[in-house]
FIVO-241124 format. One record per atom (N, C-alpha, C, O): residue number from 1; residue in three letters; atom name; x, y, z. Coordinates in steps of 0.02 Angstrom, whole numbers, plus 32768, in hexadecimal, padded with zeros to 4 digits. Layout:
<sites>
+------+------+------+------+------+------+
: resi : resn : name :   px :   py :   pz :
+------+------+------+------+------+------+
:  NUM :  ALA :   CA :    X :    Y :    Z :
...
+------+------+------+------+------+------+
</sites>
This chain:
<sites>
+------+------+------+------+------+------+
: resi : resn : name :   px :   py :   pz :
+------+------+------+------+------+------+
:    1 :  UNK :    N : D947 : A47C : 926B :
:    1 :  UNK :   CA : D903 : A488 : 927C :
:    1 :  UNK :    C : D8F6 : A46D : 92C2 :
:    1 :  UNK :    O : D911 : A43D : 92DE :
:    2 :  UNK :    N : D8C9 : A494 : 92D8 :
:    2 :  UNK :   CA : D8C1 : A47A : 9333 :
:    2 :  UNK :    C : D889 : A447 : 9334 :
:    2 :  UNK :    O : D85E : A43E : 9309 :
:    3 :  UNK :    N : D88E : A42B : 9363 :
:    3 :  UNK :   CA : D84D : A3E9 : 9364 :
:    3 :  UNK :    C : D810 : A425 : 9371 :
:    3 :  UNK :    O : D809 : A457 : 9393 :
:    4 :  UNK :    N : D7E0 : A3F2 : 9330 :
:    4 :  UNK :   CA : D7A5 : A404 : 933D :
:    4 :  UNK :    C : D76A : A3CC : 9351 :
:    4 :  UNK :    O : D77D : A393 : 935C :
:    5 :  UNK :    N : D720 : A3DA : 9356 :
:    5 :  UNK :   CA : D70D : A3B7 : 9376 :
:    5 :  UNK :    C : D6CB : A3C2 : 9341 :
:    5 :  UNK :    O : D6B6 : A393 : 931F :
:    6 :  UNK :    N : D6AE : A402 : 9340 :
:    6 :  UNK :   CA : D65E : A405 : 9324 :
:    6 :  UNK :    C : D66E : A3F3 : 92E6 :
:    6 :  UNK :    O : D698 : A413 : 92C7 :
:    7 :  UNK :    N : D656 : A3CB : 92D0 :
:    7 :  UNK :   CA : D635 : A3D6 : 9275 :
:    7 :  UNK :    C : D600 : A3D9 : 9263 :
:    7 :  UNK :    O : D5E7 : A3BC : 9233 :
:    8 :  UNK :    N : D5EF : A3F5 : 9281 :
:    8 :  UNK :   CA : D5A1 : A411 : 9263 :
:    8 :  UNK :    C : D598 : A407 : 9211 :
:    8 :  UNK :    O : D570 : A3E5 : 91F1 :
:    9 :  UNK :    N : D5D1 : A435 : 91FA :
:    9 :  UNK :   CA : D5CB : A445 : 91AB :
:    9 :  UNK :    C : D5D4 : A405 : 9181 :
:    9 :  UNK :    O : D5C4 : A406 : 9146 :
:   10 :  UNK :    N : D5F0 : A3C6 : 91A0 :
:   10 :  UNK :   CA : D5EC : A37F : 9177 :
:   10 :  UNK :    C : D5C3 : A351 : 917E :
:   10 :  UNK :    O : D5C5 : A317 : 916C :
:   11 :  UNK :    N : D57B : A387 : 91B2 :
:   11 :  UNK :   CA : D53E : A348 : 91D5 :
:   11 :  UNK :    C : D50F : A35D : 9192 :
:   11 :  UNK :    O : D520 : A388 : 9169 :
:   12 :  UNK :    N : D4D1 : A338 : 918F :
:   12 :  UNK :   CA : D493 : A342 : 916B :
:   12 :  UNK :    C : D47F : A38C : 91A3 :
:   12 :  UNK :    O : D493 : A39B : 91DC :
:   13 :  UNK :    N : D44F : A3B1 : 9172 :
:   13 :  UNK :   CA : D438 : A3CE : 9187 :
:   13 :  UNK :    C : D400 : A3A7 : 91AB :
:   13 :  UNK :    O : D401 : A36B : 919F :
:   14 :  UNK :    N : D3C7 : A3BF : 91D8 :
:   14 :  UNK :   CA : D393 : A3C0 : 91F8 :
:   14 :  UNK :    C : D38F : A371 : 9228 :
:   14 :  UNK :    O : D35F : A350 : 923D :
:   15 :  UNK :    N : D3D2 : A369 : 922B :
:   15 :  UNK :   CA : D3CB : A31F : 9258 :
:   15 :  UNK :    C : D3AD : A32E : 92A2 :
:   15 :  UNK :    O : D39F : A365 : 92B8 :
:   16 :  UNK :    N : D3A7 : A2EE : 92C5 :
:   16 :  UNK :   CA : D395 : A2E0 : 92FC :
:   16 :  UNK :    C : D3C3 : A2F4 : 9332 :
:   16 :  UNK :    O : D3B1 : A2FC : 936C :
:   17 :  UNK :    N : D416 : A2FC : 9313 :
:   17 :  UNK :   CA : D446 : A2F8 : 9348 :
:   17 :  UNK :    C : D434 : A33A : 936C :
:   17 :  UNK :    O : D422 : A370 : 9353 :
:   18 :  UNK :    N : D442 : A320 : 93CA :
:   18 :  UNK :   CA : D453 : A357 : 93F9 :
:   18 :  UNK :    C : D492 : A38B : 93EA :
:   18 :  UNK :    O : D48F : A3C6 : 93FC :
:   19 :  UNK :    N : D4CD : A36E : 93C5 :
:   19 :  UNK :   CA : D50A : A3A2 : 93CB :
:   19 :  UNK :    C : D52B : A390 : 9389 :
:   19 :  UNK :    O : D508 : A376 : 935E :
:   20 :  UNK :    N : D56C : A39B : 937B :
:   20 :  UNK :   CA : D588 : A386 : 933B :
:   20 :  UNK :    C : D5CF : A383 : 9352 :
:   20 :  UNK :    O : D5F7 : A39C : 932A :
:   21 :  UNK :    N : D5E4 : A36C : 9384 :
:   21 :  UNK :   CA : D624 : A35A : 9396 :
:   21 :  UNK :    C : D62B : A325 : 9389 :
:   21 :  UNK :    O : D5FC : A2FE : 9385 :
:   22 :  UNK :    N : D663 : A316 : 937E :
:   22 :  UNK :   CA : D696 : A2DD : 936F :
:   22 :  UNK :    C : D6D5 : A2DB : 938B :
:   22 :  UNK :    O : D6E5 : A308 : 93B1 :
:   23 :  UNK :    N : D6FF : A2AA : 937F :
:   23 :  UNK :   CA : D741 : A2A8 : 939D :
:   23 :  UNK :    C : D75A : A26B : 935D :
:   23 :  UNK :    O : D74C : A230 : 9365 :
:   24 :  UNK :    N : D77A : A27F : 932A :
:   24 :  UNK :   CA : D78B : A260 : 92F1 :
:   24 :  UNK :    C : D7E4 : A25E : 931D :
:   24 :  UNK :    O : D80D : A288 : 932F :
:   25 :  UNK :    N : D7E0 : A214 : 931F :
:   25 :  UNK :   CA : D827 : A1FD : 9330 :
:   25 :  UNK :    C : D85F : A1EF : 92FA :
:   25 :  UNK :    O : D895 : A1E7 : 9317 :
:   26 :  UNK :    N : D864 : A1EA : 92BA :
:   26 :  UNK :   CA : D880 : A1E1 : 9288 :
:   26 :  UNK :    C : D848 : A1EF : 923B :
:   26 :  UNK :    O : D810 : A1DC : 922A :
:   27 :  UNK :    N : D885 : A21F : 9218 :
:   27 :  UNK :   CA : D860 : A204 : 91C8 :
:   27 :  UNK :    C : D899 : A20D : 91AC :
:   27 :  UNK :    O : D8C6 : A236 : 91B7 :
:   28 :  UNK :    N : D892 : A1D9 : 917D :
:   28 :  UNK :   CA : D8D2 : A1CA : 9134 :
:   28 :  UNK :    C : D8D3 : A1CD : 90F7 :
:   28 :  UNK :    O : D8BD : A194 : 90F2 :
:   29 :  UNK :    N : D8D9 : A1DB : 90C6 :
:   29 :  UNK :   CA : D8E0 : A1C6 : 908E :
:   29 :  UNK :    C : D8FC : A1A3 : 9079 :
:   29 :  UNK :    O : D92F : A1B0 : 9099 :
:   30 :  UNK :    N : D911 : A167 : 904C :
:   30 :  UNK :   CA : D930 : A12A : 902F :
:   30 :  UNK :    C : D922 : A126 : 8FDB :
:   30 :  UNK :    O : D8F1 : A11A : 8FB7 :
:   31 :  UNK :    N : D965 : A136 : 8FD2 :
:   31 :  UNK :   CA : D962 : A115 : 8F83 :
:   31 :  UNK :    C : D968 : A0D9 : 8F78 :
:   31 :  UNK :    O : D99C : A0BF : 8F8B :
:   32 :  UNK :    N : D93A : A0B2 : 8F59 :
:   32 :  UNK :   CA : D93B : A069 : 8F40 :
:   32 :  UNK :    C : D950 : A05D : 8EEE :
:   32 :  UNK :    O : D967 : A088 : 8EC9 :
:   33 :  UNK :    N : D942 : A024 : 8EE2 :
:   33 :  UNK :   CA : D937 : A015 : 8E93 :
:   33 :  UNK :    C : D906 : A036 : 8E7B :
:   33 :  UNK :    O : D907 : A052 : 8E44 :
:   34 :  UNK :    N : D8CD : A038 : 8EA8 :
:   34 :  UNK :   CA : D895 : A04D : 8E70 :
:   34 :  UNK :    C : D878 : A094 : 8E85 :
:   34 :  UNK :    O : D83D : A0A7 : 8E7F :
:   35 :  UNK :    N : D8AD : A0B8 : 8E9E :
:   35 :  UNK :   CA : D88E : A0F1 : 8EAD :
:   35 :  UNK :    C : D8A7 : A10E : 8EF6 :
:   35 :  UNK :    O : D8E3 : A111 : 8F01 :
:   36 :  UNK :    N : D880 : A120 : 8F21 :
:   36 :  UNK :   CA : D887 : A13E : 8F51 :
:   36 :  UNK :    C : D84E : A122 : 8F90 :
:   36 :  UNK :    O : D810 : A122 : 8F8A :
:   37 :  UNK :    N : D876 : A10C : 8FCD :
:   37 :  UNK :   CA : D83D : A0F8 : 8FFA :
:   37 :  UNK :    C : D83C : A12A : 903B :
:   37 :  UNK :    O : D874 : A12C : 9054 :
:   38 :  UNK :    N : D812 : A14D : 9058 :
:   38 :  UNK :   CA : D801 : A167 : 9098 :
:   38 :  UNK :    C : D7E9 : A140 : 90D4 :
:   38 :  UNK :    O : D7BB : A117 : 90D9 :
:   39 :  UNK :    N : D80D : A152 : 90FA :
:   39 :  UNK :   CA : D811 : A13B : 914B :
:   39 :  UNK :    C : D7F9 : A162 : 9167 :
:   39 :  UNK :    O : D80A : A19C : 915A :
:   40 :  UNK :    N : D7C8 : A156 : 9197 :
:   40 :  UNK :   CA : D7AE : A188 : 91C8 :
:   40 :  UNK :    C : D7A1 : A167 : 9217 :
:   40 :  UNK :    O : D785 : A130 : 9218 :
:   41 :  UNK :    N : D7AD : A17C : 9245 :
:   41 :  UNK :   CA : D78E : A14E : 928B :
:   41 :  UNK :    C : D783 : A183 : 92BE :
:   41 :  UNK :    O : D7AB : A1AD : 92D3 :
:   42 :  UNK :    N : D749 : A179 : 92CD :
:   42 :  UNK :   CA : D732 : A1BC : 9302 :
:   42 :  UNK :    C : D6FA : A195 : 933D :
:   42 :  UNK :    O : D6DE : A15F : 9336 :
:   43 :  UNK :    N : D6F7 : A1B5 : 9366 :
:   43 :  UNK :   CA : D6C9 : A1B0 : 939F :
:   43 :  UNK :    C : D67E : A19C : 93A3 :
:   43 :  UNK :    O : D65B : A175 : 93C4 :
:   44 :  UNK :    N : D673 : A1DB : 935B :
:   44 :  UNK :   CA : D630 : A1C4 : 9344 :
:   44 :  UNK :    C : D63C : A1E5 : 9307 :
:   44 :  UNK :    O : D674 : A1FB : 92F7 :
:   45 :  UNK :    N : D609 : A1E8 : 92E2 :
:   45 :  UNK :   CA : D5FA : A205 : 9297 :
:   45 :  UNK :    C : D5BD : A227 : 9292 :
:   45 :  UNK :    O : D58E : A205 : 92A8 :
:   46 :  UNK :    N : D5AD : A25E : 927D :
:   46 :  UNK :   CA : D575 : A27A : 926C :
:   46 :  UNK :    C : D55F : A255 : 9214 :
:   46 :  UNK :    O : D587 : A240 : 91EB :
:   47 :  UNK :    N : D50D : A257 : 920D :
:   47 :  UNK :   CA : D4FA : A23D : 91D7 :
:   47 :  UNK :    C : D50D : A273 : 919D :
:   47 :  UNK :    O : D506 : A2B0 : 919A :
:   48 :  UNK :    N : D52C : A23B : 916C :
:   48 :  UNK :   CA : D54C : A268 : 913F :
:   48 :  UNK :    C : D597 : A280 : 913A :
:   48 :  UNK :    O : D5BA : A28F : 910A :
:   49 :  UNK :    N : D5A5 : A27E : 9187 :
:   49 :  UNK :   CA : D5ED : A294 : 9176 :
:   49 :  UNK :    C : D62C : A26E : 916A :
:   49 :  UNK :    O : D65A : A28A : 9188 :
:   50 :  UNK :    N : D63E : A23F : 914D :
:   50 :  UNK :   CA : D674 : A235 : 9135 :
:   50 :  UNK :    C : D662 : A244 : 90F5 :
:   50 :  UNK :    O : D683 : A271 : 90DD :
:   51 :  UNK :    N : D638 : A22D : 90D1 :
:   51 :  UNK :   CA : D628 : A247 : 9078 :
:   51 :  UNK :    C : D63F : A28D : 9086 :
:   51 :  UNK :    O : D677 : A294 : 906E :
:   52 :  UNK :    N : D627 : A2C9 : 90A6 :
:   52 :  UNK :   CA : D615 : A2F8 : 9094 :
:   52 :  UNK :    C : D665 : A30F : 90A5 :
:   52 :  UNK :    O : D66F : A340 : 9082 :
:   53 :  UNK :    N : D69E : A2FF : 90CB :
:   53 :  UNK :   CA : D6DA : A313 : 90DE :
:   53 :  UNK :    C : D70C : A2F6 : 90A5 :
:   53 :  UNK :    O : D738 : A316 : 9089 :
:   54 :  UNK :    N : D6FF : A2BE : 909B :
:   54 :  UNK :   CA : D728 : A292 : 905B :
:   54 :  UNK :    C : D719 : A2C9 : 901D :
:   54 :  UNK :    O : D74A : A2D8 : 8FFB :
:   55 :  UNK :    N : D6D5 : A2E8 : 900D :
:   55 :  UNK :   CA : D6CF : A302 : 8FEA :
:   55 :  UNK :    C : D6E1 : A34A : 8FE6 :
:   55 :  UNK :    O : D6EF : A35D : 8FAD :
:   56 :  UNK :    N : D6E5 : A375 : 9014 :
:   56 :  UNK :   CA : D70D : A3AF : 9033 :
:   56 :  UNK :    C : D757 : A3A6 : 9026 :
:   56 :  UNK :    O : D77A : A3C6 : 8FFF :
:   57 :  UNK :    N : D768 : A370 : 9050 :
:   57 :  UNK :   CA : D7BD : A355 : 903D :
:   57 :  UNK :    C : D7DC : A34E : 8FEC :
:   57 :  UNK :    O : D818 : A355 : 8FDD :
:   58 :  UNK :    N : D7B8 : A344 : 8FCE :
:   58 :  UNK :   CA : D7B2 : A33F : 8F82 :
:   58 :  UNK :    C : D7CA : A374 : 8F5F :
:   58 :  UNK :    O : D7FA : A377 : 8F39 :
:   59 :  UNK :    N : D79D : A3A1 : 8F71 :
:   59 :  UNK :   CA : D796 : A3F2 : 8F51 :
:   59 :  UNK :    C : D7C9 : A409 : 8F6E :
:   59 :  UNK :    O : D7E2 : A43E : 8F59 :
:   60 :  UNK :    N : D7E5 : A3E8 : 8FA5 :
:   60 :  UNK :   CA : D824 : A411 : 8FAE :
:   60 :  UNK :    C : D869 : A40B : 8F94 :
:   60 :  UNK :    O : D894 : A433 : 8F82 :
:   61 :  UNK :    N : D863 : A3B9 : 8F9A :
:   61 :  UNK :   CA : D89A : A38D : 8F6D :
:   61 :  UNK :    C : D8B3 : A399 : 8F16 :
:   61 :  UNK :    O : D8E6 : A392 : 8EF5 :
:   62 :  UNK :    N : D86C : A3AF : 8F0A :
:   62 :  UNK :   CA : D856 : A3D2 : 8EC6 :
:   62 :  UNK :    C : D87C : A414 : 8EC0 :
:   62 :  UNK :    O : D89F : A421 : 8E8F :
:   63 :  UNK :    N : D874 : A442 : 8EFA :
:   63 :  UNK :   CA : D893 : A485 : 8EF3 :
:   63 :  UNK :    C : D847 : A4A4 : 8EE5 :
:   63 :  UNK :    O : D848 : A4DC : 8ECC :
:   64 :  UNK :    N : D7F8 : A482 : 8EF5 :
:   64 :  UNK :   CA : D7D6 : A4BC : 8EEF :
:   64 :  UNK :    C : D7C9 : A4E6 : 8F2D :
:   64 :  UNK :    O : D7A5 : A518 : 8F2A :
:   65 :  UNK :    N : D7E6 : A4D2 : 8F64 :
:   65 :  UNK :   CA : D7F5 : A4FA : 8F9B :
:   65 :  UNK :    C : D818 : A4FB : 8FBC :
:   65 :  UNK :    O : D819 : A4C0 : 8FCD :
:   66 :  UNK :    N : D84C : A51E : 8FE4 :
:   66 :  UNK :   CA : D87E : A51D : 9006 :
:   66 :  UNK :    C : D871 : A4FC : 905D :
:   66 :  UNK :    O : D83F : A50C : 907E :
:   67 :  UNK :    N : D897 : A4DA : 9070 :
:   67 :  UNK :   CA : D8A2 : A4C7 : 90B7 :
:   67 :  UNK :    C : D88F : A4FD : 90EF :
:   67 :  UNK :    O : D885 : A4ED : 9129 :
:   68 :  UNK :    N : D88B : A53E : 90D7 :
:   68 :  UNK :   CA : D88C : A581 : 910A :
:   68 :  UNK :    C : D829 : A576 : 9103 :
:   68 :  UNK :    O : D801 : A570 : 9132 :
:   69 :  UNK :    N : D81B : A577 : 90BC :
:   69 :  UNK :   CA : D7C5 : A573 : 90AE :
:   69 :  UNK :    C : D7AC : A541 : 90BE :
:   69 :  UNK :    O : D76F : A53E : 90C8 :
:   70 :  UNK :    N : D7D7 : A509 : 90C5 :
:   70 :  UNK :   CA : D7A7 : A4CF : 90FC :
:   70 :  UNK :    C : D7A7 : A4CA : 913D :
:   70 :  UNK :    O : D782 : A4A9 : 9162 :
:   71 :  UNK :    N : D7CE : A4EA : 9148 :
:   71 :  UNK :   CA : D7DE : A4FB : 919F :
:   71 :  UNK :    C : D795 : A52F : 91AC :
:   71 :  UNK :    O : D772 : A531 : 91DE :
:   72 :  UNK :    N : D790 : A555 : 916E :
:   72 :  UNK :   CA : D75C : A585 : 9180 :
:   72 :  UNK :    C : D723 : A569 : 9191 :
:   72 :  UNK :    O : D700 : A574 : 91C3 :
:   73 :  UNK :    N : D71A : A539 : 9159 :
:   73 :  UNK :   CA : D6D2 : A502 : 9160 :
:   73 :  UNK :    C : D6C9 : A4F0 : 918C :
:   73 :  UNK :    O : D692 : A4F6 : 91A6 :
:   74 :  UNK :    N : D6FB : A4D2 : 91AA :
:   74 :  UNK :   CA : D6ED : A4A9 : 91E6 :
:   74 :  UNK :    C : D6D3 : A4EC : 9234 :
:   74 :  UNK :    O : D6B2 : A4DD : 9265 :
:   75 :  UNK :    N : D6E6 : A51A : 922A :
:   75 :  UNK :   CA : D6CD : A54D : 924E :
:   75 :  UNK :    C : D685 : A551 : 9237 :
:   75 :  UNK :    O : D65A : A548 : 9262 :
:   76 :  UNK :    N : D677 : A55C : 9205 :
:   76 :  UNK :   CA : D62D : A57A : 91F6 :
:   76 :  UNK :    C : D609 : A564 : 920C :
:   76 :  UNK :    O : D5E8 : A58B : 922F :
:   77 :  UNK :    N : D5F4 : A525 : 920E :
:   77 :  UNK :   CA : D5CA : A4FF : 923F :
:   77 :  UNK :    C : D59A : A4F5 : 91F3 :
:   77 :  UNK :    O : D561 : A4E0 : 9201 :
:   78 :  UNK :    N : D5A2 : A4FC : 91BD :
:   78 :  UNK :   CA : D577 : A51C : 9198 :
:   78 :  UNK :    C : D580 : A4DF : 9157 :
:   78 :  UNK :    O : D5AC : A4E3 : 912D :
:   79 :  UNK :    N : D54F : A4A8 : 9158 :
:   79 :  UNK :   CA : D54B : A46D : 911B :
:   79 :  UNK :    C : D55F : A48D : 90D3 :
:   79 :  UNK :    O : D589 : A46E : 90B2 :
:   80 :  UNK :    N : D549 : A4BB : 90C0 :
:   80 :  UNK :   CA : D525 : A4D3 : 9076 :
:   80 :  UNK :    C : D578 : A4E9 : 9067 :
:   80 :  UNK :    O : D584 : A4EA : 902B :
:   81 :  UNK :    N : D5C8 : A501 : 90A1 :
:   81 :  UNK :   CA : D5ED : A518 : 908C :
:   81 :  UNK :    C : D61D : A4D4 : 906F :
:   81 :  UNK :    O : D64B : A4D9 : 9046 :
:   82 :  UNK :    N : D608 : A49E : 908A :
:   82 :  UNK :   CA : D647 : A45D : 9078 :
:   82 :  UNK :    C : D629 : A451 : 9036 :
:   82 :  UNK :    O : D5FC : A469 : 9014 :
:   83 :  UNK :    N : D658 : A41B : 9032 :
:   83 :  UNK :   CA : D653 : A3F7 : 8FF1 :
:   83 :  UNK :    C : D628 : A3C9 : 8FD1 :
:   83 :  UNK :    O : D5FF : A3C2 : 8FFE :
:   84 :  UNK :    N : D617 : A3AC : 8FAB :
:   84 :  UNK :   CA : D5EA : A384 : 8F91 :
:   84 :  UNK :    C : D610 : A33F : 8FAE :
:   84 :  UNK :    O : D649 : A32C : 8FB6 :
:   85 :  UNK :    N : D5CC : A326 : 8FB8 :
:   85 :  UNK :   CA : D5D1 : A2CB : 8FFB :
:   85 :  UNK :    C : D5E3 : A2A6 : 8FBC :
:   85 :  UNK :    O : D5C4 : A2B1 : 8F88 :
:   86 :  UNK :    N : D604 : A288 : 8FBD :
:   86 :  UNK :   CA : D622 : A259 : 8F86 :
:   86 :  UNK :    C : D5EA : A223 : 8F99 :
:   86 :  UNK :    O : D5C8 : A21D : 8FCC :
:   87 :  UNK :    N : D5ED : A1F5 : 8F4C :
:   87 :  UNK :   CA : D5B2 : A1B7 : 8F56 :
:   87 :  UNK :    C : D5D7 : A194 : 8F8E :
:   87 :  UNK :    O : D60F : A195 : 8FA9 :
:   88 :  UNK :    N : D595 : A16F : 8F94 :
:   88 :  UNK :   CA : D59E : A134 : 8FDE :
:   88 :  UNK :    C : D5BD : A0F8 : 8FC5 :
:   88 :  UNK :    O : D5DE : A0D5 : 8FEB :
:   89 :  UNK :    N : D5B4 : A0E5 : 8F76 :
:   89 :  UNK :   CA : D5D5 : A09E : 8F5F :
:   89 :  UNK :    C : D636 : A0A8 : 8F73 :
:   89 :  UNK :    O : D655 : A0D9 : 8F5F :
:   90 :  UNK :    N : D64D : A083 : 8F8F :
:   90 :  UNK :   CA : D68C : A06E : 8FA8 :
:   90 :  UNK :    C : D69D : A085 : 8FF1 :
:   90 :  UNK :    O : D6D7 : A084 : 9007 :
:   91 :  UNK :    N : D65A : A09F : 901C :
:   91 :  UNK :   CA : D661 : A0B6 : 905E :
:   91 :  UNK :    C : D64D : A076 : 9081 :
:   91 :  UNK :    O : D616 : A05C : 9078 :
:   92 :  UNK :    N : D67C : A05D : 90AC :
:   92 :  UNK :   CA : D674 : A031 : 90DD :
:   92 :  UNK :    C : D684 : A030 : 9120 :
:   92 :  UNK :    O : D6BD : A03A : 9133 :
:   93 :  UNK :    N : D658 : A024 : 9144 :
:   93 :  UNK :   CA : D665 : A020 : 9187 :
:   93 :  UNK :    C : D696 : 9FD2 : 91A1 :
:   93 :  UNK :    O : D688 : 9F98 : 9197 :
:   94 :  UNK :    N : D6CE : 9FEE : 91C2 :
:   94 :  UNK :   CA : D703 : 9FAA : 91C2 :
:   94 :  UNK :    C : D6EF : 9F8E : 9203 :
:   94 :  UNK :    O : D6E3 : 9F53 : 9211 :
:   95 :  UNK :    N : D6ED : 9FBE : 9227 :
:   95 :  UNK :   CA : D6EF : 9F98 : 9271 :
:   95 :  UNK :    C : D6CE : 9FD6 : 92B4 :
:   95 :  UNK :    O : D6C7 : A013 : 92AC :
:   96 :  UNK :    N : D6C4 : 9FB8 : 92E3 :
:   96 :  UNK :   CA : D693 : 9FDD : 930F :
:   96 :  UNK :    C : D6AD : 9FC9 : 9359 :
:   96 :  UNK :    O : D6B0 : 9F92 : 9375 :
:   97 :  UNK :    N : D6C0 : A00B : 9370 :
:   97 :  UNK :   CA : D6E4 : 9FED : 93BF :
:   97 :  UNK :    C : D6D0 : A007 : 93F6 :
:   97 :  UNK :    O : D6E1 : A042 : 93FA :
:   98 :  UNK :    N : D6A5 : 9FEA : 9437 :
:   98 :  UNK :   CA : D674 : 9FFC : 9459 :
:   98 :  UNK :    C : D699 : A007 : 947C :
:   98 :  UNK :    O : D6D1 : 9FEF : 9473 :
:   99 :  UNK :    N : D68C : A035 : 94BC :
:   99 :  UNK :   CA : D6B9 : A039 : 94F4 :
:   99 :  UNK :    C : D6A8 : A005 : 952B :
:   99 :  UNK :    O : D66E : 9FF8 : 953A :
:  100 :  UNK :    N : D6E1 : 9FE6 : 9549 :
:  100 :  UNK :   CA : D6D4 : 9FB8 : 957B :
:  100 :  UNK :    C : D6BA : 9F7B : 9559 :
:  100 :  UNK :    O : D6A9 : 9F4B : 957D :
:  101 :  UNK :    N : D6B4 : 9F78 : 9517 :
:  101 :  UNK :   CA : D68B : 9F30 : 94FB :
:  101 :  UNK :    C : D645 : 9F2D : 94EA :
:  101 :  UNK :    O : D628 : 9F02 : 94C9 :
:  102 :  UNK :    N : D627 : 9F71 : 950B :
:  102 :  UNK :   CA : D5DD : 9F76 : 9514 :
:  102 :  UNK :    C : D5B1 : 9F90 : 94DD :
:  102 :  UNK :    O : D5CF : 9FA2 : 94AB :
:  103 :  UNK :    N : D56E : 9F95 : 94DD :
:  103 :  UNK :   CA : D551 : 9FB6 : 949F :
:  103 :  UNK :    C : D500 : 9FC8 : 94B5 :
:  103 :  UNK :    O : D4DA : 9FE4 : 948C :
+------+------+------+------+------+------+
</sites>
């Protein structure tokens, strides 16, 4: 898959944001003891979107959609085609890295 940048389709609808680019530098999956943990680290984040991609990622891991149909999503620009935002209980923000130190 080629780098992409918009996700529109993993933002809330009717936000405030000017654009829906991103620049997601790594995501992982990890099997643990108690399950499965997700890694994500990007530039910025639109509201909503790691639930709503973890939850997309799911349905795919599942087999309820193929890798070719999430590639599509991510084209559509279009919320209503991804997946259901997984709950927020076990989503944590680890760490926050400013450029130059600044904020």
């Amino acid at each position: 898959m080629k780098l992409h940048t918009d996700f529109e389709c993993f933002s809330k609808v009717h936000t405030d944001v000017t654009n829906f680019n991103c620049q997601i530098h790594k995501m992982e999956w990890q099997q643990t003891e108690n399950g499965y943990l997700f890694r994500i680290s990007a530039n910025r984040f639109l509201r909503n979107m790691v639930r709503a991609v973890v939850g997309t990622l799911i349905e795919v891991g599942t087999g309820k959609i193929s890798v070719l149909e999430f590639e599509e999503i991510l084209h559509s620009k279009n919320r209503s085609k991804a997946g259901t935002s997984v709950p927020a209980n076990g989503l944590t923000l680890v760490k926050i890295d400013y450029p130059d130190g600044s904020f």
